[in-house]
C-alpha positions, -999 to 999 in steps of 0.1 A, spaced: -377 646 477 -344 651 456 -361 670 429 -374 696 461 -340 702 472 -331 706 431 -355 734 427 -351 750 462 -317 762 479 -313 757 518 -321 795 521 -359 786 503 -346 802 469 -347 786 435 -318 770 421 -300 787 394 -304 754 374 -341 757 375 -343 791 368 -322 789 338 -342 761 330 -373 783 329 -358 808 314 -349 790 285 -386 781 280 -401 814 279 -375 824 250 -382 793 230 -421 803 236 -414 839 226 -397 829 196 -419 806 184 -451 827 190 -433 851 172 -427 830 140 -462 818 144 -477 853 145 -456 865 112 -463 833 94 -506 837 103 -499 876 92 -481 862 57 -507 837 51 -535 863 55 -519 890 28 -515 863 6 -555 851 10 -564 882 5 -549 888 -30 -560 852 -38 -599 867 -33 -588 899 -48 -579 881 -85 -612 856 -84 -634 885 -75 -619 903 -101 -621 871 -130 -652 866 -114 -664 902 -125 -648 904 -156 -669 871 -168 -695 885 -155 -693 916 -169 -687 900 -207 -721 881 -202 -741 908 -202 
């Protein structure tokens, strides 16, 4: 019962402590989804160039074979 009169004011509104609360959340969750985004982005360019150089050894022995 005490934790339904912290979240809701006499007038059936949320209590600035809780919606601070909630608030503080959502920017922790945008930050980190933004971090988390950049760092799958990062990870991907540097895959790629990984591929790029084996396909490209891969090739050049290949090409020295025949």
């Amino acid at each position: 019962m005490r934790i339904i009169k912290f979240i809701k004011s006499n007038r059936g509104q949320i209590s600035l402590e809780f919606s601070m609360l909630i608030m503080v959340i959502i920017v922790s969750a945008l930050i980190v989804s933004y971090y988390l985004i950049s760092t799958a982005i990062d990870v991907r360019k540097a895959d790629i160039a990984t591929i790029n150089a084996t396909s490209n050894a891969a090739k050049d022995a290949l090409s020295t074979v025949s």
